[in-house]
ROSE-632004 format. One line per 4 residues: number of its first residue (from 1); their letters; for each residue x, y, z of N, C-alpha, C. Coordinates in nm, 3 decimals, m for minus. Layout:
BEGIN
NUM) a) X,Y,Z,X,Y,Z,X,Y,Z; ...
REM end
This chain:
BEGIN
1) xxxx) 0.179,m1.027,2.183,0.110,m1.013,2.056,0.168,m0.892,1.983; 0.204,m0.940,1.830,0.243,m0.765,1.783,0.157,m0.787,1.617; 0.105,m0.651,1.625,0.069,m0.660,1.491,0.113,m0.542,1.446; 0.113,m0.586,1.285,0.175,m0.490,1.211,0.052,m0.428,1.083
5) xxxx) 0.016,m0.309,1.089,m0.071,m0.237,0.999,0.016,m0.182,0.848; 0.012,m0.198,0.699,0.072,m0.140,0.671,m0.050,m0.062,0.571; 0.014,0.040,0.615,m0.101,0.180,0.605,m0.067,0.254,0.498; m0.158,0.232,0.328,m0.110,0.313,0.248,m0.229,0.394,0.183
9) xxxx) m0.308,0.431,0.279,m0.433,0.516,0.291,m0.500,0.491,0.193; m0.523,0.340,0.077,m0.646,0.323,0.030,m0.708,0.167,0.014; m0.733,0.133,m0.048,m0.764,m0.005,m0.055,m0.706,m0.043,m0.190; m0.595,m0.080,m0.132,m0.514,m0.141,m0.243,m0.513,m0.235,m0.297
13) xxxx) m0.589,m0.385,m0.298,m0.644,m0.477,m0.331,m0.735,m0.457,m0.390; m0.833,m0.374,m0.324,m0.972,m0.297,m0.451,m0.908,m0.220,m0.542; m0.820,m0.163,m0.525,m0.795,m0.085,m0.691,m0.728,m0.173,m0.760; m0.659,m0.288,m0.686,m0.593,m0.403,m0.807,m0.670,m0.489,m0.865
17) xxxx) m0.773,m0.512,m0.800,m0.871,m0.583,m0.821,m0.952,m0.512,m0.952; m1.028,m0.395,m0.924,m1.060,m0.302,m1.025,m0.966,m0.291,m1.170; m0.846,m0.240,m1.104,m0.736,m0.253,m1.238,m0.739,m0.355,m1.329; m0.754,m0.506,m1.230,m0.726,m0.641,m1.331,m0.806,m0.674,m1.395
21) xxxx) m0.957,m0.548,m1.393,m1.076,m0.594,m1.458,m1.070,m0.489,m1.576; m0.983,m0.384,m1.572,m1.034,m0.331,m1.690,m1.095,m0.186,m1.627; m1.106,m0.174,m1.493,m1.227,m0.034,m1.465,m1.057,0.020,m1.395; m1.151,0.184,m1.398,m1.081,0.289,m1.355,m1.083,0.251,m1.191
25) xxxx) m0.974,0.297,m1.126,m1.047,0.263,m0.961,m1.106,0.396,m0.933; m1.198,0.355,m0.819,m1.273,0.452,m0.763,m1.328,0.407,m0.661; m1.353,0.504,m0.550,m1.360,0.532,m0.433,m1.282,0.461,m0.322; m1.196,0.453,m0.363,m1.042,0.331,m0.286,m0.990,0.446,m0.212
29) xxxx) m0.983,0.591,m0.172,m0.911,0.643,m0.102,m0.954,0.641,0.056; m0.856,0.650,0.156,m0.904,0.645,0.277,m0.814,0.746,0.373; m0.876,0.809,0.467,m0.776,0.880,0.534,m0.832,0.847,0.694; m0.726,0.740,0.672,m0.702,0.647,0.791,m0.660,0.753,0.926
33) xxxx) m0.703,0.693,1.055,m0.610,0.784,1.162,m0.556,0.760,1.182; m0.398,0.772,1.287,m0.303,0.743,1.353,m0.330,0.605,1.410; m0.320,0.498,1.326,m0.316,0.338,1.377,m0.217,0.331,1.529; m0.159,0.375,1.547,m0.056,0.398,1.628,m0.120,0.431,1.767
37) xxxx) m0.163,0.593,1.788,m0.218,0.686,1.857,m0.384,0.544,1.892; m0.459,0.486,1.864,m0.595,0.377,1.866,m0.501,0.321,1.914; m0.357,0.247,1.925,m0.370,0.129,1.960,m0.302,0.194,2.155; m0.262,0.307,2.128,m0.167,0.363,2.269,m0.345,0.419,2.366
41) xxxx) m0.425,0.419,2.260,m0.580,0.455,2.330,m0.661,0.343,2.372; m0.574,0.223,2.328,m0.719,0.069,2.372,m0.538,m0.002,2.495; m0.462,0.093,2.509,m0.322,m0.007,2.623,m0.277,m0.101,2.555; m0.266,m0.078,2.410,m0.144,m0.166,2.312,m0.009,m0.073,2.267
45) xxxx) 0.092,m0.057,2.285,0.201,0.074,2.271,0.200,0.019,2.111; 0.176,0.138,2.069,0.156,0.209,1.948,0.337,0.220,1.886; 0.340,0.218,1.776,0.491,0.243,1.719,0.429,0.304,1.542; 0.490,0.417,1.547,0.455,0.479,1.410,0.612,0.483,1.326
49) xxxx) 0.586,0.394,1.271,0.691,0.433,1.114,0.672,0.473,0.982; 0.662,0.662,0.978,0.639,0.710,0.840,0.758,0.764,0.766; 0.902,0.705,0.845,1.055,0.759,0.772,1.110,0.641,0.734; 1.154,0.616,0.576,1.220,0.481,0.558,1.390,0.493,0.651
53) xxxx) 1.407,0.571,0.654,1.535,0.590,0.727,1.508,0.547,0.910; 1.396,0.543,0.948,1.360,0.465,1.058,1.353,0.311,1.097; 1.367,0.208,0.969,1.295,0.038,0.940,1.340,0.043,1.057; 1.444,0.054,1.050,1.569,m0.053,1.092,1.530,m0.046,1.278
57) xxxx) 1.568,0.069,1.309,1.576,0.129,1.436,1.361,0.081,1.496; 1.303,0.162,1.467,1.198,0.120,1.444,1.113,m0.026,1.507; 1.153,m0.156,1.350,1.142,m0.243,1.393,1.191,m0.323,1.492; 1.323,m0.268,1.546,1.339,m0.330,1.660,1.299,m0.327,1.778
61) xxxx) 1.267,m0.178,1.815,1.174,m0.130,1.948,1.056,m0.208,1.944; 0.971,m0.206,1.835,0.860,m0.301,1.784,0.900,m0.438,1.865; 0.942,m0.473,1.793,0.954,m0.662,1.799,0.998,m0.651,1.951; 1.127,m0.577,2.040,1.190,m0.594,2.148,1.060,m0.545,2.260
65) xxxx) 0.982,m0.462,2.222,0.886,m0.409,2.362,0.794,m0.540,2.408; 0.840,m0.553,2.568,0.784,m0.680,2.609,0.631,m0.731,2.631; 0.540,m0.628,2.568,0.405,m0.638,2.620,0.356,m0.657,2.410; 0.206,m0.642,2.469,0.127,m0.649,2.325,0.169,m0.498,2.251
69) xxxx) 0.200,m0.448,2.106,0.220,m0.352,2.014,0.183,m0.358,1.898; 0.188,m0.253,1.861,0.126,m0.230,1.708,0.211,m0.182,1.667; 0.227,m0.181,1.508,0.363,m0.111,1.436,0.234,m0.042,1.315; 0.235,0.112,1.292,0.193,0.155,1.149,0.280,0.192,1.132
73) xxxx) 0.273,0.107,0.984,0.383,0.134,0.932,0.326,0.198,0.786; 0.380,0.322,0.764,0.307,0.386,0.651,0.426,0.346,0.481; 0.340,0.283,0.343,0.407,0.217,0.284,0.368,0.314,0.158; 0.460,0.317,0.027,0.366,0.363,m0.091,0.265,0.268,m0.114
77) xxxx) 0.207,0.375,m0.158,0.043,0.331,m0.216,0.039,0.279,m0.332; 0.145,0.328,m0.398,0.169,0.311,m0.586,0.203,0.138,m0.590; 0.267,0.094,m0.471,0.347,m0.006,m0.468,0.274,m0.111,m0.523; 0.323,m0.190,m0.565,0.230,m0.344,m0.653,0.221,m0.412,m0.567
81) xxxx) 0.146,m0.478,m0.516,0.122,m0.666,m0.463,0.099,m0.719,m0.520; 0.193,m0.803,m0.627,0.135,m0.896,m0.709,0.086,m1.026,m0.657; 0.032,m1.067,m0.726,0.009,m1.235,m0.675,0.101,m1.335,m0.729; 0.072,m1.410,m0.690,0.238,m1.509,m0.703,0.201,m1.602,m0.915
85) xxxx) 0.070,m1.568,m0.943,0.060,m1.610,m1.120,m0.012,m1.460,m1.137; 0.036,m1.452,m1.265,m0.046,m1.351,m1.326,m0.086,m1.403,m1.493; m0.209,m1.368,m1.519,m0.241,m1.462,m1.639,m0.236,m1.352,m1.711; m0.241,m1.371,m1.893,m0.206,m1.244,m1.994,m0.352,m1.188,m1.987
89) xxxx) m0.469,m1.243,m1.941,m0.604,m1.140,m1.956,m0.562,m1.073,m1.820; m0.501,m1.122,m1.722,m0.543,m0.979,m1.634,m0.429,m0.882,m1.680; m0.305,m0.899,m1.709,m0.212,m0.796,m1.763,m0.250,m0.748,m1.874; m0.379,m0.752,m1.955,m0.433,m0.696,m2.062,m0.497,m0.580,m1.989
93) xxxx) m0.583,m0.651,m1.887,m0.691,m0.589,m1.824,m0.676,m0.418,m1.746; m0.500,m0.513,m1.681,m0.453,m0.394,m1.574,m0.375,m0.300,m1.667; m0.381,m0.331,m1.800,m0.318,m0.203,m1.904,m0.419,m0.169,m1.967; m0.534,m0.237,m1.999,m0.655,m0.125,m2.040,m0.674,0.004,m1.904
97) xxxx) m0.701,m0.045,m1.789,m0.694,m0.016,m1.687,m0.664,0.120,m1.687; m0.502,0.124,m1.682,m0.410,0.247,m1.699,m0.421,0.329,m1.834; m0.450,0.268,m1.929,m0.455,0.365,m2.009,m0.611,0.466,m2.021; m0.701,0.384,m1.976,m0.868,0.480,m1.914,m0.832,0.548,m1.800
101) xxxx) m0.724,0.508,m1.707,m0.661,0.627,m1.634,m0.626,0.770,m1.697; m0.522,0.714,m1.774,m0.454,0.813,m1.823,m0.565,0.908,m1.946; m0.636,0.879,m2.012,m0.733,0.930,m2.095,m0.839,1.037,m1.983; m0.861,0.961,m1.869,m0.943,0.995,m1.764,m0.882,1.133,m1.687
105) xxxx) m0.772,1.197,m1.731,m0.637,1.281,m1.707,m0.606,1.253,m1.568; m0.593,1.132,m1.496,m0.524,1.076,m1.398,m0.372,1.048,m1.412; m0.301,1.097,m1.509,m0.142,1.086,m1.506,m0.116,1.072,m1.440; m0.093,1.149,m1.317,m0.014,1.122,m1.198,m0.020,0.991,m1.121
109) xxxx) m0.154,0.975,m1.138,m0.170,0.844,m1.051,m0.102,0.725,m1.179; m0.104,0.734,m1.279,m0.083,0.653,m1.364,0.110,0.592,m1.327; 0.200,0.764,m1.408,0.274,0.773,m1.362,0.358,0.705,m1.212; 0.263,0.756,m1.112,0.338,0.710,m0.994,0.355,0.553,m0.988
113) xxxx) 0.247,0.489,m1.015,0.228,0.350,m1.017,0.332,0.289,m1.126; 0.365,0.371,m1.202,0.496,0.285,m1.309,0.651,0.334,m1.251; 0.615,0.451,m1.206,0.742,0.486,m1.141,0.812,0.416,m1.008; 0.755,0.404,m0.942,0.737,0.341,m0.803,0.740,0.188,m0.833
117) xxxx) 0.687,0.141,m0.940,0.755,m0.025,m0.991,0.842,m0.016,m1.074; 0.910,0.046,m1.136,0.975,0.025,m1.250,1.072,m0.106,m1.196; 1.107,m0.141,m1.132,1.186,m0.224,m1.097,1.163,m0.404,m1.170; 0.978,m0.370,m1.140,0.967,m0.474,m1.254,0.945,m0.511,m1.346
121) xxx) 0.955,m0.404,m1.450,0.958,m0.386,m1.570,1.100,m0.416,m1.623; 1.176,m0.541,m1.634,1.285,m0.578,m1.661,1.315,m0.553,m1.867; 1.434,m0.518,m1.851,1.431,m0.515,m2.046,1.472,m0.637,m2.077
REM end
């Protein structure tokens, strides 16, 4: 058995969820413990990946260790999960969203979340 945690210390579906409605997110932060360290404490070997310079090396110890494991794997938080349609009210919604962020003087969080996608913001 291997499972994989990817750990970006909030509830990132609730703040997208929140976002696609139009509200500021709130109370989505979490400070998760060592997913890793719980699973080496219940006799599942634990594997922590918080260096992207680790995937590689990493996932293979993961997948190759012959018993049950866990992989946390720590991811940005800013990062998008989109869903596979997006309709123009929720991309209205998730830019009212950001901009009651940004009024709310949450820049940073605003910021990171455009920075950290820019990729899909195509011209």
């Amino acid at each position: 058995m291997k499972i994989v945690v990817y750990n970006n210390d909030c509830l990132d579906f609730i703040q997208l969820e929140m976002q696609a409605a139009g509200l500021i997110p709130w109370q989505i932060n979490l400070n998760n413990p060592s997913f890793a360290a719980v699973a080496d404490a219940v006799g599942i070997k634990g594997f922590l990946l918080d260096k992207s310079s680790q995937v590689d090396q990493m996932v293979n110890m993961f997948l190759n260790y012959p018993g049950a494991a866990l992989l946390d794997a720590h991811v940005d938080r800013d990062a998008l999960a989109l869903p596979p349609y997006i309709s123009m009210g929720q991309a209205a919604d998730f830019s009212l969203a950001m901009m009651k962020q940004t009024l709310a003087g949450e820049v940073k969080q605003v910021w990171n979340t455009l920075a950290g996608n820019r990729k899909l913001f195509k011209p």
